[in-house]
C-alpha positions in Angstrom: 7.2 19.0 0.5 3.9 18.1 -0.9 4.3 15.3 -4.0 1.6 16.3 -5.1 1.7 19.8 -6.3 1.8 21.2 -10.0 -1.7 19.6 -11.0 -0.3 16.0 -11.7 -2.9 13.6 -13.2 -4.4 11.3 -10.0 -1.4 8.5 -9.4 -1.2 5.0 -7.5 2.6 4.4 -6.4 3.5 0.9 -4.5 6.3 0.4 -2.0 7.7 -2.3 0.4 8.9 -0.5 3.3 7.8 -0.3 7.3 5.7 2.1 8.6 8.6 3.5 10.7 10.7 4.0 7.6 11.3 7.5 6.7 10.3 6.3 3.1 6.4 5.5 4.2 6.4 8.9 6.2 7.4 10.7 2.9 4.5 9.6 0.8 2.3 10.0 3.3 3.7 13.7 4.1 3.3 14.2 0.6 -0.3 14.0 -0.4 -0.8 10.3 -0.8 -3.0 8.3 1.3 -2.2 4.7 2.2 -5.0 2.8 0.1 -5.1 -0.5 3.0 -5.9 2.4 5.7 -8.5 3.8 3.4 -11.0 1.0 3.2 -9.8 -1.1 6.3 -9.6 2.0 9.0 -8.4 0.4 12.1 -8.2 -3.2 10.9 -4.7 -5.5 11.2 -3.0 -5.8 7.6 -2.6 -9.1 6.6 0.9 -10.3 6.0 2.5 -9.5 2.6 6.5 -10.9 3.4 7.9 -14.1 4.5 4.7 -16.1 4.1 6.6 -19.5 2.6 10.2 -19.4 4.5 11.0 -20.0 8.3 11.4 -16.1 8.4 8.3 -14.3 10.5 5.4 -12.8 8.7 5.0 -9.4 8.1 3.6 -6.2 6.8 5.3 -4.3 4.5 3.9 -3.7 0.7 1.6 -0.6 0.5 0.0 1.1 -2.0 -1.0 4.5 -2.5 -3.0 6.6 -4.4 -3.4 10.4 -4.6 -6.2 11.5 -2.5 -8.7 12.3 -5.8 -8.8 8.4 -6.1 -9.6 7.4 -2.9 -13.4 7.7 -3.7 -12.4 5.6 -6.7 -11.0 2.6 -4.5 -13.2 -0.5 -4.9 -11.0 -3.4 -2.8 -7.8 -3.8 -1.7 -6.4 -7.8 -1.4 -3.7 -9.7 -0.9 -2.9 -12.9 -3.1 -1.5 -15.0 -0.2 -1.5 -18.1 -2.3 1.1 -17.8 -4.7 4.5 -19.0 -3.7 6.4 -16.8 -6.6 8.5 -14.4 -4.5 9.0 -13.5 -1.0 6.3 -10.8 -1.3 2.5 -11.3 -2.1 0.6 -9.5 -4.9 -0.9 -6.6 -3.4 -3.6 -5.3 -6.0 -6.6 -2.4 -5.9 -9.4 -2.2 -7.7 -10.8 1.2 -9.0 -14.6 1.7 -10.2 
């Protein structure tokens, strides 16, 4: 099923999930592209879970945008500093 049909106005949707959950392979099966993948083809994500805790460091907040505002995707960063949950601040910029 594509998410994307019925001429919806161009969307940006963030998740925390794995790439092997079914929830990832949903969005991506429907029409939206991961915006991380989109300027960093081929590059290692930074860590966005378990930064400040004896836990390991991982992967696994995403966002993504319908494929009309890929050209629109500026930067993509993670705030890695702050200390306020167990996730960082994953933000995009759009020009």
């Amino acid at each position: 099923m594509n998410l994307l049909s019925g001429g919806r106005a161009p969307s940006c949707a963030a998740t925390s999930t794995f790439p092997t959950d079914s929830h990832h392979k949903k969005m991506l099966d429907g029409g939206f592209v991961d915006a991380w993948e989109a300027l960093n083809r081929g590059k290692p994500r930074q860590p966005t879970f378990h930064l400040y805790d004896d836990e390991p460091e991982m992967c696994c907040d995403y966002v993504f945008v319908t494929p009309d505002l890929v050209p629109r995707l500026k930067s993509i960063r993670i705030d890695s500093q702050t200390q306020a949950s167990d996730h960082q601040p994953v933000m995009v910029e759009l020009g």
